[in-house]
KOLZA-837590 format. One record per residue (C-alpha): residue in three letters; x, y, z; residue number from 1. Coordinates in nm, 3 decimals. Last residue first. Layout:
BEGIN
rest->ala; px->X; py->Y; pz->Z; nr->NUM
...
END
This chain:
BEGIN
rest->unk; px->-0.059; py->-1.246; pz->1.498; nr->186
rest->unk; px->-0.071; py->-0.870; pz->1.457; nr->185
rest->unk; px->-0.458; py->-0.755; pz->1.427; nr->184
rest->unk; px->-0.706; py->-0.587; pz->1.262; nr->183
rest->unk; px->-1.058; py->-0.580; pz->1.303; nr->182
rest->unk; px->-1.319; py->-0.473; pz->1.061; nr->181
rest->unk; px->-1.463; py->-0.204; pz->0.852; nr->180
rest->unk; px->-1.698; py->0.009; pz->1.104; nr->179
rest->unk; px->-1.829; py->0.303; pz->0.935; nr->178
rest->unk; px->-1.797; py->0.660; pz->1.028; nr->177
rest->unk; px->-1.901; py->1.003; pz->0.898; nr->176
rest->unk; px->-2.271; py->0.980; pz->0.850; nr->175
rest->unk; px->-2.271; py->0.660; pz->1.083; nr->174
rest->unk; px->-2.255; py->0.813; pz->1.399; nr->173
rest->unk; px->-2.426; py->0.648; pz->1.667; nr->172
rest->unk; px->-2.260; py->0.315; pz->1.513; nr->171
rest->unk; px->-1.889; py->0.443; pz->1.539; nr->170
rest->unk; px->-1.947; py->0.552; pz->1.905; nr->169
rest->unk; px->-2.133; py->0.265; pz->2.012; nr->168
rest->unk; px->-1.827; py->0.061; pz->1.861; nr->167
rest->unk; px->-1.538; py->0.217; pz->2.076; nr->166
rest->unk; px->-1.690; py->0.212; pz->2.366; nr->165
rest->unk; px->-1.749; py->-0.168; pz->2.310; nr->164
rest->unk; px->-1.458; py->-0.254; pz->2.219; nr->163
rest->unk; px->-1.309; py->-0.087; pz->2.501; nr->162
rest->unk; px->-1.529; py->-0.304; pz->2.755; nr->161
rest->unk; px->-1.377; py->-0.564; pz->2.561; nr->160
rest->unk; px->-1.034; py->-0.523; pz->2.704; nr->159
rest->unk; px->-0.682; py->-0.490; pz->2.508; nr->158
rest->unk; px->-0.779; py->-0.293; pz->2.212; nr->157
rest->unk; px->-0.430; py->-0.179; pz->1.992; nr->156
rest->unk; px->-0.114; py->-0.219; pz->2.049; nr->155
rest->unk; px->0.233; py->-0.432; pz->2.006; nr->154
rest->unk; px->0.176; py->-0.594; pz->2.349; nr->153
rest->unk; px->0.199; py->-0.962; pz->2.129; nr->152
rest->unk; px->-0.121; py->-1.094; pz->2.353; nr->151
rest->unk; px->-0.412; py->-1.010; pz->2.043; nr->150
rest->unk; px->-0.395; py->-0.652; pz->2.099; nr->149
rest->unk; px->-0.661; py->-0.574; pz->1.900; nr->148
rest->unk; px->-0.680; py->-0.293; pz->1.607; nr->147
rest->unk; px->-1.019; py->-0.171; pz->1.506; nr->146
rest->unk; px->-1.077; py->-0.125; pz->1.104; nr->145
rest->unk; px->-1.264; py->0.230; pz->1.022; nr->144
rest->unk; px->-1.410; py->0.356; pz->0.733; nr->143
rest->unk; px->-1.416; py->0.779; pz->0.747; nr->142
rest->unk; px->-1.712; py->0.960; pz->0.601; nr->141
rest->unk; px->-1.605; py->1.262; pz->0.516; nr->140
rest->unk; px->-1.783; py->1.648; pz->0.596; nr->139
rest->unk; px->-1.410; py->1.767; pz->0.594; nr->138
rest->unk; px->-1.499; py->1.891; pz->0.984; nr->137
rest->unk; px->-1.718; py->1.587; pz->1.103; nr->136
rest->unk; px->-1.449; py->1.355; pz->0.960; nr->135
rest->unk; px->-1.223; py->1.522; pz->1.173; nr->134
rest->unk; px->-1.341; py->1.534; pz->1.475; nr->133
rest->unk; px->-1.457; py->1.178; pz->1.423; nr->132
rest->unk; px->-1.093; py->1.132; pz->1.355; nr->131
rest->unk; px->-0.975; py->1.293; pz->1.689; nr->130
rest->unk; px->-1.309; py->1.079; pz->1.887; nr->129
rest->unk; px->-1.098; py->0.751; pz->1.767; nr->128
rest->unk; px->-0.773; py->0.883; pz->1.845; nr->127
rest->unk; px->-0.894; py->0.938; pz->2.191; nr->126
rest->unk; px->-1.044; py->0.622; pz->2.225; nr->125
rest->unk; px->-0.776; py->0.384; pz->2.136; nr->124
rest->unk; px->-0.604; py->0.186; pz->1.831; nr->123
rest->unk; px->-0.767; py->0.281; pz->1.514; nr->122
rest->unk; px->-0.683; py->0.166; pz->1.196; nr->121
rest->unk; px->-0.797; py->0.355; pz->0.882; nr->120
rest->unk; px->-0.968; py->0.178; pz->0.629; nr->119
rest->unk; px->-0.938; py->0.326; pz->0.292; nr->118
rest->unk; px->-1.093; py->0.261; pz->-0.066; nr->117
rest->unk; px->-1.478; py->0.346; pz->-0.039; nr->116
rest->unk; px->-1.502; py->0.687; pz->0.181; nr->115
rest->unk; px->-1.163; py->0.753; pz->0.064; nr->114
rest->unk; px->-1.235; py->0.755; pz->-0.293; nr->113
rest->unk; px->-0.969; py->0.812; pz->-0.543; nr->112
rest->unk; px->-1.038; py->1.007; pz->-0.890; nr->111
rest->unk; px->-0.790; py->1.247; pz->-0.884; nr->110
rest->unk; px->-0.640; py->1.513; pz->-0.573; nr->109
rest->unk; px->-0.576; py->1.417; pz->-0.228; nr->108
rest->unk; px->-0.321; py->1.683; pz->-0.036; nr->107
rest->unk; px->-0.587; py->1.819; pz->0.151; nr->106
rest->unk; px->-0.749; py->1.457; pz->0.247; nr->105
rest->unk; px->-0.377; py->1.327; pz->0.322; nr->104
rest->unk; px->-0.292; py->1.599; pz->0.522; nr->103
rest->unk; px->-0.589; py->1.587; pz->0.774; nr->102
rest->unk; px->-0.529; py->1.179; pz->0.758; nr->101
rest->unk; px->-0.152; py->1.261; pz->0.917; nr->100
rest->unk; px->-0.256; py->1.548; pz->1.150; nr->99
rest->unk; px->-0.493; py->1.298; pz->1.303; nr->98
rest->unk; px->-0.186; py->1.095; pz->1.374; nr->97
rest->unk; px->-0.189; py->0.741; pz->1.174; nr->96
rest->unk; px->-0.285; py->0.430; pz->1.324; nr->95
rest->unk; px->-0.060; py->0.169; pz->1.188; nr->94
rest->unk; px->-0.070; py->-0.050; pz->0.886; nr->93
rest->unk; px->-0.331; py->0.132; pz->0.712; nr->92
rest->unk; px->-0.553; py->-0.031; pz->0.455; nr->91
rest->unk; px->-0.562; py->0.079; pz->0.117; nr->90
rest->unk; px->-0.790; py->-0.041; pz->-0.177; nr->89
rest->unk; px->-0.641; py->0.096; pz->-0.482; nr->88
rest->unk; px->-0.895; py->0.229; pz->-0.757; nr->87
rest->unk; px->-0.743; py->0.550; pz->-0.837; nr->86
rest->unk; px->-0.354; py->0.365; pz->-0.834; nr->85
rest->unk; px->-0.112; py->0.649; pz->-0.922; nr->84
rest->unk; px->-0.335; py->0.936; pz->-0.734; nr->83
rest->unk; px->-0.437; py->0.715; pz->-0.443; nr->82
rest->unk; px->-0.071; py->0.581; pz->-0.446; nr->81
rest->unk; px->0.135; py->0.915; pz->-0.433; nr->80
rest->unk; px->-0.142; py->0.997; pz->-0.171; nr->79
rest->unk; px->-0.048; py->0.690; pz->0.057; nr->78
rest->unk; px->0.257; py->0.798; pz->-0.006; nr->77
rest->unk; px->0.273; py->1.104; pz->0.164; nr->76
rest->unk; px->0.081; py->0.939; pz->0.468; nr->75
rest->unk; px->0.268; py->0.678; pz->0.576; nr->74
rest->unk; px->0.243; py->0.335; pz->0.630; nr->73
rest->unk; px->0.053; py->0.130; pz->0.362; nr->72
rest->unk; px->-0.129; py->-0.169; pz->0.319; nr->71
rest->unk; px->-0.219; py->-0.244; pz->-0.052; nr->70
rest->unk; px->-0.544; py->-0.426; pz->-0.175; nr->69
rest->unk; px->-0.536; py->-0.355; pz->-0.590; nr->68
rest->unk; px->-0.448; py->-0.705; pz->-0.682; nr->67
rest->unk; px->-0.341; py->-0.885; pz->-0.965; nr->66
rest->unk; px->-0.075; py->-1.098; pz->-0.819; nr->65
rest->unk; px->0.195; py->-1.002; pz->-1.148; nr->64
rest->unk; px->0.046; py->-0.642; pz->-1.144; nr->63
rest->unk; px->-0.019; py->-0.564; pz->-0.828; nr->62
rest->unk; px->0.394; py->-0.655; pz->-0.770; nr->61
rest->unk; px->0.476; py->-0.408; pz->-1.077; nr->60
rest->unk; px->0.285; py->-0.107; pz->-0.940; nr->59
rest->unk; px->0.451; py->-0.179; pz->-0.592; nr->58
rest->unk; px->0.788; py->-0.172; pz->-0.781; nr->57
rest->unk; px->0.720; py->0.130; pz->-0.962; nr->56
rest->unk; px->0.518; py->0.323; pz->-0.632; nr->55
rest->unk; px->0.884; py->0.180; pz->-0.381; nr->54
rest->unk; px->0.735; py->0.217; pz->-0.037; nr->53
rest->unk; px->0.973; py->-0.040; pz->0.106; nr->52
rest->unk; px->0.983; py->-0.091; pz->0.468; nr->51
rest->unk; px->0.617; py->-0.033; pz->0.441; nr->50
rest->unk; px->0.417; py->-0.127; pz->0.141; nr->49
rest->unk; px->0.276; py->-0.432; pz->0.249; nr->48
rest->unk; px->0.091; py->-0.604; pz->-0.058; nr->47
rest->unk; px->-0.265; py->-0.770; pz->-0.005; nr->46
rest->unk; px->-0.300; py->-1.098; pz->-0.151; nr->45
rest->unk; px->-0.650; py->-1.261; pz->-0.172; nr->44
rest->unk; px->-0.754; py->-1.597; pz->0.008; nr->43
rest->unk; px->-0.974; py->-1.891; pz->-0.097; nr->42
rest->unk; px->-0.707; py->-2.191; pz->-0.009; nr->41
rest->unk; px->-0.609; py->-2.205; pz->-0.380; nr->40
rest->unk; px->-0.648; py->-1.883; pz->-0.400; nr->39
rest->unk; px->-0.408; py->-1.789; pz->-0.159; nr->38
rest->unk; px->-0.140; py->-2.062; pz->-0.313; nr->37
rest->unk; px->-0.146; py->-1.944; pz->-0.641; nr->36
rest->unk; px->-0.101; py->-1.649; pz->-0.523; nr->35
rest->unk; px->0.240; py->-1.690; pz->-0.308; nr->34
rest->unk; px->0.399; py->-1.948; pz->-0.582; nr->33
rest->unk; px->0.311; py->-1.665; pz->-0.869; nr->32
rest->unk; px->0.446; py->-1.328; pz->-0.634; nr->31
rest->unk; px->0.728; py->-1.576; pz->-0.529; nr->30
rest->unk; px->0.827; py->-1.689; pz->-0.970; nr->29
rest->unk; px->0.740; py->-1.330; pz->-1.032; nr->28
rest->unk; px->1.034; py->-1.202; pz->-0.787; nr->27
rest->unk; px->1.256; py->-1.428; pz->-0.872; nr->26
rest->unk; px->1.294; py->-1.356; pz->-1.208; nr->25
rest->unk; px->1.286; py->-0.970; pz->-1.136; nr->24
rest->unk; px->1.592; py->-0.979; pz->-0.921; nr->23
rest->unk; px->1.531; py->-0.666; pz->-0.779; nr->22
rest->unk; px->1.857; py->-0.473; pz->-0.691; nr->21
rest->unk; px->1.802; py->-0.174; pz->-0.438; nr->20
rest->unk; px->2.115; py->0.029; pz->-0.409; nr->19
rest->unk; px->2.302; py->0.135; pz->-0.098; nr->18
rest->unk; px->2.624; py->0.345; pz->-0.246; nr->17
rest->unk; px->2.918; py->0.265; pz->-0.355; nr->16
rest->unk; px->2.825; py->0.157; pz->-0.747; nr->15
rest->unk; px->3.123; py->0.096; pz->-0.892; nr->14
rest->unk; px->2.954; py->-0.154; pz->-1.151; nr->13
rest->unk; px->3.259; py->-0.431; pz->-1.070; nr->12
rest->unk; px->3.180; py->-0.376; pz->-0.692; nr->11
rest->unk; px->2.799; py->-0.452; pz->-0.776; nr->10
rest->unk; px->2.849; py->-0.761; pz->-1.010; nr->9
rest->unk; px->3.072; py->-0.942; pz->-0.768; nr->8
rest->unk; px->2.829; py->-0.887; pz->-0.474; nr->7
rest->unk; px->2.556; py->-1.041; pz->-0.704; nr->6
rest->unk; px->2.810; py->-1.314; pz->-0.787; nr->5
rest->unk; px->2.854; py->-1.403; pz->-0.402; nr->4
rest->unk; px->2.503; py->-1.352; pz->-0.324; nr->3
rest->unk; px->2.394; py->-1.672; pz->-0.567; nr->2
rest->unk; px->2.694; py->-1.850; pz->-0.468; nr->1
END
């Protein structure tokens, strides 16, 4: 029934096109059952911007769970949120291309602090030694969360010995990178 009358009210508004409709009741009464939950149990709410990267409704969401922690997906609006959002903390979703985090640093502009408010995931070597490259160019210090493959195949570390390639290189050079943490799909 619920469906049926929101299909009713979209043919009678003509709209023919895809539209987003937010029912905003609903959406505080799951942003208040999901919180209330977390910190009940001692855990904080980080929103997934990805299928969705909406800034207005995003905006709204951090403000009924009151949280800054976002994960994000793409570069352009990872800058659209570092410049609407200075003191976001974002955490990326996927490892981004090099070319991605270059573009992000020369598009950044306002208050936001990368060396503070990102962690950028890292899935193998080479894209590891590519952000070093990097950070060693922009003179940055890059934060850095490992991804594990944690059996689901859908990337990231798979043997330790790569874990530990991985982390001598981030500790011998901590001017432009800092371990963060792990991340992985579970």
């Amino acid at each position: 029934a619920y469906f049926s009358r929101l299909n009713r009210f979209l043919k009678k508004e003509k709209v023919g096109r895809p539209t987003l409709l937010v029912d905003t009741l609903r959406l505080q009464e799951n942003v208040l059952k999901l919180t209330t939950h977390l910190h009940a149990i001692g855990r904080h709410y980080r929103i997934v911007a990805k299928s969705l990267p909406s800034l207005g409704l995003i905006q709204e969401i951090m403000r009924l769970a009151g949280t800054k922690r976002i994960m994000t997906f793409q570069q352009p609006f990872m800058n659209d949120l570092a410049l609407a959002e200075p003191d976001a903390d974002l955490l990326l979703g996927k490892p981004m291309p090099v070319d991605a985090v270059e573009r992000f640093y020369a598009k950044l502009t306002g208050a936001f602090d990368p060396s503070r408010q990102v962690m950028w995931l890292i899935d193998t070597r080479a894209r590891l030694d590519q952000y070093l490259a990097l950070a060693q160019r922009l003179n940055q210090r890059l934060r850095i969360s490992l991804e594990t493959d944690v059996g689901l195949h859908r990337g990231g570390l798979t043997d330790p010995a790569q874990l530990d390639d991985l982390m001598a290189i981030l500790l011998a050079n901590p001017a432009h990178l800092e371990f963060a943490g792990f991340m992985g799909y579970d």
